[in-house]
Structure formats: C-alpha cells, structure tokens
N, C-alpha and C positions, 0 to 999 in steps of 0.2 A: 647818428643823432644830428638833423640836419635841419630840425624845428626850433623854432622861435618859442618861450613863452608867454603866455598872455600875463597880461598883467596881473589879472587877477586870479593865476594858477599858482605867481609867486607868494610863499607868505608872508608875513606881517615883522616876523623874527627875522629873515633873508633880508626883506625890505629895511627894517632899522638897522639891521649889521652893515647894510652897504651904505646909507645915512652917515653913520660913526665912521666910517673909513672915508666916506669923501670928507665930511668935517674934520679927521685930525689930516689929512694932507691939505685942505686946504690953508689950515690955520700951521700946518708946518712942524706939529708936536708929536710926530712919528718918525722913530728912523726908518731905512729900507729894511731890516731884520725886521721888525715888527712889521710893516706892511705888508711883506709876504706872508707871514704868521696870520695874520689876519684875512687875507683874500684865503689862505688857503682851508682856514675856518670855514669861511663863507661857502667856498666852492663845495664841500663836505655837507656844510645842511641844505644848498644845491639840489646835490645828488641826493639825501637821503630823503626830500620832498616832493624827488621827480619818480 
C-alpha cells in the first residue's frame, strides 16, 4: 500500500472525523487516551472505504 489518496476518493465522514480531531487538539479538550481512540476510529473507516 504505497498510494497516496486523492482527495476526492476520501469521504465526507473520514473528512469531518479528521475536522473533529484537529479541533479538539487544537483547542486542547482531548486527553492522549481519547486521541488515540479516535485516530484509531478514523483509521477503521479508512480502511473500510478504501
């Protein structure tokens, strides 16, 4: 697995789950437990659209 996605292969739910995660780290109202829990969400509907 050595390809890049296009933008517009990613979907719309990937796209706002990774949204939600740069805004609560950037605003700081996430611990590391739940950050992981949540990338590891994301990574999951990832794979299950590729």
């Amino acid at each position: 697995m050595n390809g890049k996605l296009k933008p517009e292969e990613i979907s719309i739910e990937v796209k706002l789950g990774l949204l939600k995660i740069c805004n609560n780290v950037m605003n700081n109202i996430v611990t590391p437990n739940e950050l992981i829990k949540d990338l590891e969400k994301l990574v999951s509907q990832i794979s299950l659209s590729v």
